[in-house]
C-alpha positions as CSV (number, residue, x, y, z in Angstrom):
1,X,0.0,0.0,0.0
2,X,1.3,3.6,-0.9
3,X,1.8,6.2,1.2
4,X,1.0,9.9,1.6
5,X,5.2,10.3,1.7
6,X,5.3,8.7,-1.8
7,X,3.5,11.7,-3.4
8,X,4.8,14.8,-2.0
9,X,8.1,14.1,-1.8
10,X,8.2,14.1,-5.7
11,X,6.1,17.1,-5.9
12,X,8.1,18.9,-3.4
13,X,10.8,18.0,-5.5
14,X,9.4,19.6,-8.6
15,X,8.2,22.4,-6.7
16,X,11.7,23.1,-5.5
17,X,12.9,23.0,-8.8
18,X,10.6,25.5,-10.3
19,X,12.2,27.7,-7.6
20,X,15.6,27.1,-8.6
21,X,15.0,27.5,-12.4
22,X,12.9,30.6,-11.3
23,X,15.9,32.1,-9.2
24,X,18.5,30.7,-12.4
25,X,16.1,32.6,-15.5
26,X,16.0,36.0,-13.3
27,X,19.5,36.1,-12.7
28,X,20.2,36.3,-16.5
29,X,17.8,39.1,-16.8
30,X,19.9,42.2,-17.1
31,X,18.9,44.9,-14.4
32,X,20.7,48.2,-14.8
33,X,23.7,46.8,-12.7
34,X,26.5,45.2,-13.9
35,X,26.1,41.3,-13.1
36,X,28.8,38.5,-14.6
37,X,25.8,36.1,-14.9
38,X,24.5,38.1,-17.8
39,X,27.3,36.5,-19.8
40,X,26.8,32.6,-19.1
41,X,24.3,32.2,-22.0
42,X,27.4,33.4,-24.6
43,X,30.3,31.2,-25.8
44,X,33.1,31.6,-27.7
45,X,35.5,29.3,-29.6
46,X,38.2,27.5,-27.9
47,X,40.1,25.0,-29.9
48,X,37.4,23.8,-31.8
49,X,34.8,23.4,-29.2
50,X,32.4,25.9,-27.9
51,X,32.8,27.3,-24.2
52,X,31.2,30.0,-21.7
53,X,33.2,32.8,-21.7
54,X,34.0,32.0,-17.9
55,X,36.4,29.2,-19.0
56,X,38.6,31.3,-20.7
57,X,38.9,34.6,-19.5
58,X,38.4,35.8,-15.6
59,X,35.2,37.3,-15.7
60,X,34.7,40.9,-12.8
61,X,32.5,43.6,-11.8
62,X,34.9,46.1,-10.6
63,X,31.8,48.4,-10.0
64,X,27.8,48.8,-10.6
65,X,28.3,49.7,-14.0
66,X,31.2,47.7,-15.5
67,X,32.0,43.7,-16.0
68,X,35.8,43.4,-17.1
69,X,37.0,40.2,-19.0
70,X,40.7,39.0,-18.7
71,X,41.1,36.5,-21.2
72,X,43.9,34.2,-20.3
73,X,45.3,34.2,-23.8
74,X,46.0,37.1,-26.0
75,X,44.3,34.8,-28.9
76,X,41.4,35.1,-27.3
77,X,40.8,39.0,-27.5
78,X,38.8,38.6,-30.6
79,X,36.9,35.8,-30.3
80,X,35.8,37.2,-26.6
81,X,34.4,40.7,-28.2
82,X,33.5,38.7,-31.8
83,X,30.6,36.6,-29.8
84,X,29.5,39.4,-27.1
85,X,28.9,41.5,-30.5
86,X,27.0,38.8,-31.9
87,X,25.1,37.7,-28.7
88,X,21.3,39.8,-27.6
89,X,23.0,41.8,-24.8
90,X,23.4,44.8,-26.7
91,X,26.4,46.1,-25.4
92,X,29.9,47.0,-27.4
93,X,32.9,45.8,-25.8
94,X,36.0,48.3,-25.2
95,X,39.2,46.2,-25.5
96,X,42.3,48.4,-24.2
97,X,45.0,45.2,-25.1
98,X,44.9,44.0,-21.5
99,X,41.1,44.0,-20.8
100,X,37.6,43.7,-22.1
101,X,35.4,46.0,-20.5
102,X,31.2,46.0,-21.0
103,X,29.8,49.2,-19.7
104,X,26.4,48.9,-18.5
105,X,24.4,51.7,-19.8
106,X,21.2,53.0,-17.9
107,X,18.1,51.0,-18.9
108,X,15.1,52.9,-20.4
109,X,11.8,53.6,-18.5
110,X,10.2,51.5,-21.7
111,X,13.3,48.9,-21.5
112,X,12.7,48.5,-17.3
113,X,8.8,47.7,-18.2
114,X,9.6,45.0,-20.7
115,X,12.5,43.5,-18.6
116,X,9.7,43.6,-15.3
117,X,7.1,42.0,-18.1
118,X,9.6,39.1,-19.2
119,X,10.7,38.6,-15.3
120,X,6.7,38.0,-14.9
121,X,6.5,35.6,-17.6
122,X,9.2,33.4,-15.9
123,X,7.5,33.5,-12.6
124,X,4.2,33.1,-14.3
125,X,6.4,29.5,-15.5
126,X,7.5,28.5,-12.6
127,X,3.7,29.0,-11.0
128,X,2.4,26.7,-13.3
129,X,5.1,24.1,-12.8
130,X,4.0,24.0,-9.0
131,X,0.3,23.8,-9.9
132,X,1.2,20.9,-12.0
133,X,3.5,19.4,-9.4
134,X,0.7,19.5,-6.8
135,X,-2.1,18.8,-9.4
136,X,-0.2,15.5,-9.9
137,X,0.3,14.7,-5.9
138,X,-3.5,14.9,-5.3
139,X,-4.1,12.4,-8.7
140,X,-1.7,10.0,-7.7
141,X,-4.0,10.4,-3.9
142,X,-7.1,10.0,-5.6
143,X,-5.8,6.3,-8.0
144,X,-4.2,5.7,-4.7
145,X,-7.7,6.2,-2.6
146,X,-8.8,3.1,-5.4
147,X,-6.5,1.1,-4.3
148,X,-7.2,1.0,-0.7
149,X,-5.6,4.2,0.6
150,X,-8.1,5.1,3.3
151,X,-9.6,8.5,2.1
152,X,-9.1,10.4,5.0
153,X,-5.4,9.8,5.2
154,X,-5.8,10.8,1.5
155,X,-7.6,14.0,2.0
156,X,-4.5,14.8,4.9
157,X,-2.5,13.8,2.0
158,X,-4.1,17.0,-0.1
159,X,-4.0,19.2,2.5
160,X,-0.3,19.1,2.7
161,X,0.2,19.3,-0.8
162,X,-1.8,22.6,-0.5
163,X,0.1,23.7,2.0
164,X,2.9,23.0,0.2
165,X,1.7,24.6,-3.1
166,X,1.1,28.1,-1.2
167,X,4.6,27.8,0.6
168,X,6.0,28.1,-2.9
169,X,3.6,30.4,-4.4
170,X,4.4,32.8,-1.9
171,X,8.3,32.2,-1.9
172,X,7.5,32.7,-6.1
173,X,5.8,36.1,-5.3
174,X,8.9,37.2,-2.8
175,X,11.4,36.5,-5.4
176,X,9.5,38.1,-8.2
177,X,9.0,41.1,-6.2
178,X,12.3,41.4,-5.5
179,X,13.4,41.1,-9.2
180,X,11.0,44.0,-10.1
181,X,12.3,46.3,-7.3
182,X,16.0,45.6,-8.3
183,X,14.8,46.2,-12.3
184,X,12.6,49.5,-11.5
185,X,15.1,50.9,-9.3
186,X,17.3,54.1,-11.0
């Protein structure tokens, strides 16, 4: 006979995970301050296979507005300001010889709306993962009330996966709000 454990361990699981890839999507979303992580998604060259710029240059935000990139070879110098020109972050590289530096320029009142619109959209994702994570805890319940479950240890079951589900709707709501505060902040 199953148990309550067997279903929202697995849904905690997936709930947690929403939370993660929630915290991972926002972190890429560029706020007005200079953040290394903005770089992950672009990769260069690197004797014939393609690598994140962080394994092969030292990637640092000496200050709010700047991330400097200190390729470890000189060869690299190209290829480093070649794929950041190419990539969606919309920023021109300065290379003095020794360093690459990104300035982060101000955002835009219209550019802040759409970055707190796509910041919504991810935590509007990772919502509907946790609905779907505890949507599947109370089915499993439900198959498992059929085969001989008794219903109100079922029902209990529920209840915690509700309990559950706000837990993380609420933690999704902190982190979102957080994001939009750090994007609409000048």
């Amino acid at each position: 006979m199953s148990e309550v454990k067997d279903f929202l361990n697995p849904a905690e699981e997936k709930m947690d995970l929403a939370v993660e890839y929630l915290d991972e999507a926002l972190a890429h979303i560029r706020a007005g301050k200079a953040n290394a992580k903005i770089l992950d998604g672009i990769r260069v060259e690197y004797y014939g296979s393609s690598v994140p710029i962080s394994n092969v240059a030292n990637v640092s935000v000496p200050d709010a507005r700047t991330i400097a990139i200190t390729p470890w070879e000189k060869a690299m110098f190209r290829e480093i300001e070649k794929a950041i020109i190419n990539s969606e972050l919309g920023i021109t590289p300065e290379n003095n010889g020794e360093v690459i530096r990104l300035c982060i320029p101000p955002l835009t009142e219209e550019r802040r709306k759409a970055l707190v619109k796509q910041s919504k959209n991810e935590a509007e994702q990772a919502k509907i993962s946790v609905r779907n994570a505890r949507r599947d805890a109370i089915e499993g319940l439900k198959k498992a009330v059929k085969n001989g479950m008794p219903e109100d240890v079922s029902k209990d079951g529920e209840d915690k996966v509700q309990k559950m589900h706000d837990k993380y709707m609420k933690k999704i709501d902190e982190i979102f709000a957080a994001k939009e505060k750090e994007i609409l902040t000048v």
